[in-house]
C-alpha positions as CSV (number, residue, x, y, z in Angstrom):
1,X,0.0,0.0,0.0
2,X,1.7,3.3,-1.1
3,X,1.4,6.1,1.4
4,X,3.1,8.4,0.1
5,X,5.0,9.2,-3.0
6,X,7.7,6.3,-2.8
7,X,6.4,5.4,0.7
8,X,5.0,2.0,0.9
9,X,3.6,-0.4,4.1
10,X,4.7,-4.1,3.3
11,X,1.3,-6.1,3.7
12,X,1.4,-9.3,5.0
13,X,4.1,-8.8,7.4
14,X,3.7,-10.5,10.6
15,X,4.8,-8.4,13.8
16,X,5.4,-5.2,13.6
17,X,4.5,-2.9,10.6
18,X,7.6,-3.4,7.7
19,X,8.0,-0.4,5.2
20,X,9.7,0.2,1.9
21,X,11.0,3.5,0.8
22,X,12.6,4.5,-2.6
23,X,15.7,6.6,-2.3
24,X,18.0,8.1,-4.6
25,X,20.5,4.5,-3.4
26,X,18.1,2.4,-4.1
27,X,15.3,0.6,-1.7
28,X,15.7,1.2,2.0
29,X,13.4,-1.0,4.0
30,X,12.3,-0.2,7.9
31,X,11.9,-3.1,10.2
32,X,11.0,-6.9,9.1
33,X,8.3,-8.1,11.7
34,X,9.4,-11.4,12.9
35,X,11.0,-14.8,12.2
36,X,9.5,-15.7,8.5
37,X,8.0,-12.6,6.7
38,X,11.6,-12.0,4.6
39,X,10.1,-14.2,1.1
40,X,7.2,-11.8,1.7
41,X,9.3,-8.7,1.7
42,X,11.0,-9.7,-1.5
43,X,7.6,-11.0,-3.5
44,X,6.4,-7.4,-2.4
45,X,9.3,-5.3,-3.8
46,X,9.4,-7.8,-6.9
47,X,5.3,-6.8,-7.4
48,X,6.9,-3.0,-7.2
49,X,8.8,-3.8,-10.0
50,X,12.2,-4.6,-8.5
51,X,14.8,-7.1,-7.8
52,X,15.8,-8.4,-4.5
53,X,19.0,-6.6,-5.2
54,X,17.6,-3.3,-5.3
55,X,17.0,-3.3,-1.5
56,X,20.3,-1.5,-0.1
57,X,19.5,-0.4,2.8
58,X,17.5,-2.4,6.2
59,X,17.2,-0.1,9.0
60,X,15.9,-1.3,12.3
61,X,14.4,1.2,14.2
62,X,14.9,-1.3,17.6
63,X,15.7,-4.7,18.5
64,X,13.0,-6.1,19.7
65,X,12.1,-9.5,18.5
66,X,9.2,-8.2,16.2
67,X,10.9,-6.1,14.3
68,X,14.7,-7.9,13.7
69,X,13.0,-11.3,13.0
70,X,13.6,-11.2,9.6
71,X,16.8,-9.3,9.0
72,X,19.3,-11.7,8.4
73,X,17.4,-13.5,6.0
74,X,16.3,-10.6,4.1
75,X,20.4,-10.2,3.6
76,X,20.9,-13.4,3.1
77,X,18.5,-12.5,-0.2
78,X,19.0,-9.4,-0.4
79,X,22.8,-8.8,0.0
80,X,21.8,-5.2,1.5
81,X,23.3,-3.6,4.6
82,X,21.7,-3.8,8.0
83,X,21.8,-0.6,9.9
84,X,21.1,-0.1,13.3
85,X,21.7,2.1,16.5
86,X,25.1,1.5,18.3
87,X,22.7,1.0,21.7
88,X,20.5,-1.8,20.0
89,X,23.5,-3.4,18.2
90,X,24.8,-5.9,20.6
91,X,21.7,-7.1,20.8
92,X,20.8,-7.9,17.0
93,X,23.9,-9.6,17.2
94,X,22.5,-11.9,19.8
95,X,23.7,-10.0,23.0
96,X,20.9,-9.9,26.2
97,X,18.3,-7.5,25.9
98,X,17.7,-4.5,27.9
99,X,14.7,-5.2,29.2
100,X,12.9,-7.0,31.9
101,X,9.5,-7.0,31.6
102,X,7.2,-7.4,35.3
103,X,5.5,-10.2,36.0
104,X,3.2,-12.6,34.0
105,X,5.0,-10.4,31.1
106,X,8.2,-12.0,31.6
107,X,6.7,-15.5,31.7
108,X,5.0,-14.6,28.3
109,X,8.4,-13.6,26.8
110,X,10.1,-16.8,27.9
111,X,7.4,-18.7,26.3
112,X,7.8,-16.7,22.8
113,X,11.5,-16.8,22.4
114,X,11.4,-20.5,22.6
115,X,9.3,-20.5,19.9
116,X,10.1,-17.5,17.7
117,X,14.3,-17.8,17.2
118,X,16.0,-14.5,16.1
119,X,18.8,-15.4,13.7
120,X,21.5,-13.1,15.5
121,X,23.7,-10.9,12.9
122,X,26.1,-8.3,12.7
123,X,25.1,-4.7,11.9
124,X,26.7,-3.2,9.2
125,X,26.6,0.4,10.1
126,X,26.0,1.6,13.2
127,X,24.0,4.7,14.0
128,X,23.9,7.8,16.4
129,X,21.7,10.8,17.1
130,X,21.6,13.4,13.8
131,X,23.4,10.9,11.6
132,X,22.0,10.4,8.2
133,X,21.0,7.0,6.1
134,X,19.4,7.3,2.3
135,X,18.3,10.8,2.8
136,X,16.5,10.2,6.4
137,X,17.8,12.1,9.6
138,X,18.6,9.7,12.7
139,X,16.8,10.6,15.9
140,X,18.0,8.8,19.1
141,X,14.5,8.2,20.9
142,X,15.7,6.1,24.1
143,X,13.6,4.2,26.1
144,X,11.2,2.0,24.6
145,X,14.8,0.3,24.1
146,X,18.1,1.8,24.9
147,X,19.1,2.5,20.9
148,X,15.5,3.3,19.6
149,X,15.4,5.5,16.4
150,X,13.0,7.3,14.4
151,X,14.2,8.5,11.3
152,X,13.0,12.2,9.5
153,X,12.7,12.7,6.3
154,X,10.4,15.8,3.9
155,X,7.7,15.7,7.5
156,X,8.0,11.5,7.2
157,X,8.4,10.2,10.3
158,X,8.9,6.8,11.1
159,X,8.9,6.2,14.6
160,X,9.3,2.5,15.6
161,X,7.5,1.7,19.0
162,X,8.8,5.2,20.5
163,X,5.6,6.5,19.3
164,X,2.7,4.2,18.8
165,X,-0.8,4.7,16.8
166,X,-4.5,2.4,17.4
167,X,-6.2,1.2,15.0
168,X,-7.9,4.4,13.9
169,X,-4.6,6.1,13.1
170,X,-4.9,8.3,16.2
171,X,-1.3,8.6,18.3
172,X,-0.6,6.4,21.5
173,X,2.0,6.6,23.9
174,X,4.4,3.5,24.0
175,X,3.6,1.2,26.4
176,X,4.9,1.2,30.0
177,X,5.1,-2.2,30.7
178,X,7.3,-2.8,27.2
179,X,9.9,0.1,28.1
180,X,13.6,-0.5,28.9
181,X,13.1,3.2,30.2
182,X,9.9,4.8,30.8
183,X,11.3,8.1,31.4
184,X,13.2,8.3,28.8
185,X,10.2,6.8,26.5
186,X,7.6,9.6,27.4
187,X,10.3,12.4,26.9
188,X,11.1,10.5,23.3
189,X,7.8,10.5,22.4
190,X,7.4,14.2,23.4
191,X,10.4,14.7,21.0
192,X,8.3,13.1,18.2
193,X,5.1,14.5,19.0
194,X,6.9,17.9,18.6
195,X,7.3,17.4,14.9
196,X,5.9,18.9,12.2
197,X,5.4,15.7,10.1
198,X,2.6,15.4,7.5
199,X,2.9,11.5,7.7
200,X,3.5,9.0,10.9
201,X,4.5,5.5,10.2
202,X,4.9,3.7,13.7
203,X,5.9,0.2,14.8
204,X,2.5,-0.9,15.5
205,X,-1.2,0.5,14.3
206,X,-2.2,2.7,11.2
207,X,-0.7,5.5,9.1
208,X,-1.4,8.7,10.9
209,X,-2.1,11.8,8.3
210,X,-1.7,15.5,9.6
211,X,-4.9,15.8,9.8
212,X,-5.9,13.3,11.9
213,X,-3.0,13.9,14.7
């Protein structure tokens, strides 16, 4: 589904919400839901008129399990770089993560990664706050994990789960009980709120227009 001129939401992705974006270096795709949607990606860009090849550039806007599933994979196919934040790193390449979720939460999570394994890899650029990748400005939004990014680009926003949307495209705040940081998570998505974006793509939940925020 195209969005926006060159903007595109991968359907069928399972997880959290995968995009495509054409650049002036080729495709750059955000986030890859989890373990299995990486075929998917690549029959969608092939329906777009491209070639695996032509995806460049995978930038993960966290680590979280729901988003990295598919990125080595999607190299493997691919042959494109992975890029992530130099906080979130050592955990794409299989390091701990920084969270510890309460209660029946943490059971929950147990459960799932026995079931859903993350083939670990190697970023191959790593990112910091008011760097740039295929046109898009980095911001470092902490807290919903320690290296969460959104990346900026002509009031295009794409926010990962440091700013969340519902169903009806209206904005919600990430979730408390998922946050490395809460703190830090409220004051990121203060930062993002703060934009002047015509177009919101977050982690999870609908496209939010101007308009509508």
């Amino acid at each position: 589904m195209e969005l926006s001129d060159g903007v595109y939401q991968i359907e069928g992705v399972r997880g959290a919400n995968a995009y495509v974006v054409k650049t002036q270096e080729g495709l750059l795709v955000v986030d890859t839901g989890l373990p299995g949607n990486a075929d998917g990606i690549v029959t969608f860009v092939r329906g777009l008129g491209y070639a695996p090849s032509d995806i460049r550039t995978i930038v993960i806007t966290h680590s979280d399990p729901d988003h990295v599933g598919s990125v080595a994979r999607l190299k493997a196919l691919t042959g494109a770089k992975v890029v992530i934040h130099a906080d979130d790193a050592p955990t794409l390449a299989g390091g701990p993560s920084a969270k510890n979720p309460p209660g029946p939460l943490a059971v929950v999570f147990s459960v799932l990664s026995r079931f859903m394994r993350v083939e670990p890899i190697s970023a191959d650029v790593v990112l910091h706050d008011g760097d740039s990748v295929s046109g898009f400005t980095v911001m470092h939004t902490p807290g919903h994990t320690p290296g969460s990014i959104t990346l900026v680009r002509d009031a295009v926003v794409f926010s990962g789960d440091a700013l969340l949307s519902d169903s009806k495209g209206d904005v919600r705040l990430p979730r408390k009980a998922l946050s490395a940081n809460y703190d830090q998570a409220l004051a990121s998505a203060d930062k993002i709120r703060a934009l002047e974006y015509r177009l919101l793509l977050t982690g999870h939940g609908k496209p939010v227009f101007a308009e509508e925020a």
